[in-house]
BAVEX-933487 format. One line per 10 residues: number of its first residue (from 1); for each residue x, y, z of C-alpha. Coordinates in pm, whole numbers, plus 50000, padded with zeros to 5 digits. Example, Ala and Ser with C-alpha at 12.3 -4.5 7.8 and 13.67 -1.06 7.14 Angstrom:
% residues 2
1) 51230:49550:50780 ~ 51367:49894:50714
This chain:
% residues 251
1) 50506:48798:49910 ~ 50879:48919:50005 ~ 50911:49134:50294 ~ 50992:49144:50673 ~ 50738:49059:50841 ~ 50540:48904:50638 ~ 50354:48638:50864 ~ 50051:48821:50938 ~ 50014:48867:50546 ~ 49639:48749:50418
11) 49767:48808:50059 ~ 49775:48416:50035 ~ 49445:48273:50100 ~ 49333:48617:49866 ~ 49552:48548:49586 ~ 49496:48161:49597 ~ 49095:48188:49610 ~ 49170:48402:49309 ~ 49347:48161:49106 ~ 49078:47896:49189
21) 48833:48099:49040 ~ 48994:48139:48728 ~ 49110:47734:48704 ~ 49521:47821:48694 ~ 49780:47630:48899 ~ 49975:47838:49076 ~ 50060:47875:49463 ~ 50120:48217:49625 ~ 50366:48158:49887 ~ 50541:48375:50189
31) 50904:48467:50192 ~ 51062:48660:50486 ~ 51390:48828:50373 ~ 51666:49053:50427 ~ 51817:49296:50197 ~ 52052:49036:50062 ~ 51722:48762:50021 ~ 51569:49039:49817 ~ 51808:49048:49579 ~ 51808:48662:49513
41) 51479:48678:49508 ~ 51475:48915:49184 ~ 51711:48719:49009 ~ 51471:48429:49070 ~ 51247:48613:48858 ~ 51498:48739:48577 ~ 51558:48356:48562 ~ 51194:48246:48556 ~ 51217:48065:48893 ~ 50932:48307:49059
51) 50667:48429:48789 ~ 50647:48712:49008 ~ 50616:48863:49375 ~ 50449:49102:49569 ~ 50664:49310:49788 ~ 50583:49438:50148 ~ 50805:49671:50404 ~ 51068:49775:50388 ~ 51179:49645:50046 ~ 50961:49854:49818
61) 51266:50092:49766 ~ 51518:49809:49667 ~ 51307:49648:49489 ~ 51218:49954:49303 ~ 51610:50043:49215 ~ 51618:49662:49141 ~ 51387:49624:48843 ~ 51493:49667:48496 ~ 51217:49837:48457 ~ 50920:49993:48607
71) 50579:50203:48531 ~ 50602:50600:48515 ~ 50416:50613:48851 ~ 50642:50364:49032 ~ 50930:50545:48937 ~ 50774:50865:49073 ~ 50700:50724:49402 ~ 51020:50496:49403 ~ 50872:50231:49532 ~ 50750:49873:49379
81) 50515:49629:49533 ~ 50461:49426:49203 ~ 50705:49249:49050 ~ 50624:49093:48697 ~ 50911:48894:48533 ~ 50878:48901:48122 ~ 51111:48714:47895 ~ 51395:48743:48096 ~ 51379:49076:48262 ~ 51195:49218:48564
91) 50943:49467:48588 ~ 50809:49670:48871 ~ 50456:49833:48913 ~ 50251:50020:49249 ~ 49953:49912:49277 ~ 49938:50095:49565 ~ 49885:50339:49377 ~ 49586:50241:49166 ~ 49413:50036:49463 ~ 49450:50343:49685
101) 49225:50524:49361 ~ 49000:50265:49361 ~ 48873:50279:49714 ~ 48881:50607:49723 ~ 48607:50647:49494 ~ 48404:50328:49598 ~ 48437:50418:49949 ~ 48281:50795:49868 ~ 48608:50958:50002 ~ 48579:51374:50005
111) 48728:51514:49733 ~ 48704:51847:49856 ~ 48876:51828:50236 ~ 49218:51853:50311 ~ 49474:51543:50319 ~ 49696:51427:50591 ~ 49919:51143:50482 ~ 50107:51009:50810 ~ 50481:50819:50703 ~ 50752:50867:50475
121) 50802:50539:50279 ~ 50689:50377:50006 ~ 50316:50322:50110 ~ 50301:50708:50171 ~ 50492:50818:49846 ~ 50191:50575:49694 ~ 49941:50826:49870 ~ 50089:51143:49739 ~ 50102:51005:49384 ~ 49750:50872:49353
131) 49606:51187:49513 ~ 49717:51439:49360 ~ 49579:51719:49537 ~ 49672:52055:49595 ~ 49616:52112:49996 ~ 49824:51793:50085 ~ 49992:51781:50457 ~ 50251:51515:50570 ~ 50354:51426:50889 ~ 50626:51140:51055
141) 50834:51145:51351 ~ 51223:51173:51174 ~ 51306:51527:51114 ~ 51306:51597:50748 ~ 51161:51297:50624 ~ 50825:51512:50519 ~ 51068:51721:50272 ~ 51262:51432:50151 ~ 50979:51247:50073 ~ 50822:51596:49844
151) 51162:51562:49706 ~ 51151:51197:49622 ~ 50767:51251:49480 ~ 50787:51594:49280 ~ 50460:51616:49538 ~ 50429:51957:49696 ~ 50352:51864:50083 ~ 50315:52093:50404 ~ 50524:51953:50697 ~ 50320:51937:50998
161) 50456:51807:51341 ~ 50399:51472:51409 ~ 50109:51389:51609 ~ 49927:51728:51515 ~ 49613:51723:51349 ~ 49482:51894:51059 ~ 49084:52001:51057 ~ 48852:51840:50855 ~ 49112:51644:50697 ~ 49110:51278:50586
171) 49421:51098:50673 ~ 49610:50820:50521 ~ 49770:50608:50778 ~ 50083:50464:50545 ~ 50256:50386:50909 ~ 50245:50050:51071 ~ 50067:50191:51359 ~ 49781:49996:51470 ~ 49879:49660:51341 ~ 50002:49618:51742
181) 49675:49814:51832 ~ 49870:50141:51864 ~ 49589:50452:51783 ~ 49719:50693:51603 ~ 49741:51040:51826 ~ 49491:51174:51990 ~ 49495:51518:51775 ~ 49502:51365:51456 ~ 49209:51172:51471 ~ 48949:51499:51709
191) 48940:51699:51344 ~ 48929:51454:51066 ~ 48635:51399:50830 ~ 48772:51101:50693 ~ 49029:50793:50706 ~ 49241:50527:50499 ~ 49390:50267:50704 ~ 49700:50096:50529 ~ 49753:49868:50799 ~ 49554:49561:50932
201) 49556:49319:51176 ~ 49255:49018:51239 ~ 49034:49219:51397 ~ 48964:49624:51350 ~ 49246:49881:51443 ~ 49207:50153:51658 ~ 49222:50354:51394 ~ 48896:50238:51209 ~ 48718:50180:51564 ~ 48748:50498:51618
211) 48671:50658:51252 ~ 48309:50406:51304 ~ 48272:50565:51597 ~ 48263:50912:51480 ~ 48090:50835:51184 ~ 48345:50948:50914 ~ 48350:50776:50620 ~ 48711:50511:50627 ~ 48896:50277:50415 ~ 49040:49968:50590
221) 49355:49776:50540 ~ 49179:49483:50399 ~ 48965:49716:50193 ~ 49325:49858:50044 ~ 49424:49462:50018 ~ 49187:49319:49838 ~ 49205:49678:49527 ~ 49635:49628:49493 ~ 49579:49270:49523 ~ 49319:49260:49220
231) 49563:49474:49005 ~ 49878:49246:49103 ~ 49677:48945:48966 ~ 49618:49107:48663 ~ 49947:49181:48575 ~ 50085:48836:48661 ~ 49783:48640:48504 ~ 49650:48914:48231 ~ 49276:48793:48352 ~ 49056:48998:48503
241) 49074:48929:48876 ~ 48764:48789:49052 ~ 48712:49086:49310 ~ 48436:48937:49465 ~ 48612:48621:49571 ~ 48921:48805:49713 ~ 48735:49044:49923 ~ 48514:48767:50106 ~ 48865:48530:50137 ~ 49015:48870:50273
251) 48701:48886:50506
């Protein structure tokens, strides 16, 4: 995992159970990097030093531009969290994407309410992408990141103003808020019918306290973990990734 931060990252003792299970030496190892680092560390993988990496804020965008080449949906969103390196070259997937999918639909998600997808990066061009839907609303707190990230997707989005909230809609938090126990605003959170929680921390956010509180149906951070983590294993390993045993190391 290449990022900054990266030391609150469970992806290790998740990715390691994993390759227990299936009887393959490997380690899964943490790398905190600048811009520069994250460049070495994809030619590390065009070399065959790294088999591959996961990548975490706020490289998803470099690494994204640095892959020789990467899925349709990646290059939609712009953004790569799964690096795969193949006989010499390097190639770049979201599973952000397809996890966010997944837990959607195991989680019982409304398909029929409005979305609210809080941020402008990589996690939230993931959310647009996967989605899909026609009654989509963004919000985040620079001016004009809302349209630039519709421009970046191809996604059609309604700006709202950050910290506004949007009734009976389910919201994607693709922010880092609440990994520091920040809630996210008051007005967001009165009128939703639903949550997914990109970020976690050891312990619940205030975010998914709350959502248990009022008895909307929510998607955790860990829950979000575990599905891209599955998919990342699959396309480093080409086995079938033991689910069960990464969700209860993620627990």
């Amino acid at each position: 995992m290449v990022g900054f931060p990266v030391g609150h990252s469970r992806s290790p003792v998740i990715h390691e159970a994993a390759l227990e299970a299936v009887g393959l030496r490997a380690t899964y190892d943490l790398l905190e990097v600048d811009e520069d680092g994250m460049r070495r560390v994809v030619s590390d993988i065009r070399s065959g030093d790294l088999d591959g990496v996961n990548v975490t804020m706020p490289y998803k965008g470099i690494a994204h531009d640095l892959c020789d080449r990467v899925s349709a949906a990646a290059s939609r969103a712009r953004s790569v969290n799964t690096i795969v390196g193949e006989d010499g070259q390097v190639r770049g997937y979201s599973t952000d994407i397809t996890g966010l999918k997944d837990v959607w639909a195991s989680h019982q998600l409304p398909n029929d309410r409005p979305v609210l997808v809080l941020g402008n990066g990589g996690a939230a061009a993931a959310a647009l992408i996967a989605l899909d839907r026609d009654e989509v609303y963004g919000s985040c707190r620079r001016d004009g990141g809302v349209s630039e990230l519709a421009e970046r997707t191809g996604c059609a989005v309604i700006p709202v103003p950050w910290g506004a909230g949007v009734t009976e809609a389910v919201v994607v938090n693709a922010t880092p808020l609440g990994m520091s126990e920040e809630p996210l605003p008051e007005k967001v959170t009165a009128v939703w019918s639903g949550l997914v929680d990109m970020p976690y921390r050891s312990g619940d956010t205030p975010a998914v306290t709350k959502a248990r509180d009022d008895s909307v149906p929510y998607v955790d951070g860990l829950d979000l973990l575990v599905a891209q983590a599955a998919e990342s294993f699959s396309l480093w390993t080409g086995l079938e990734a033991p689910v069960e045993v990464m969700r209860q190391a993620a627990r």
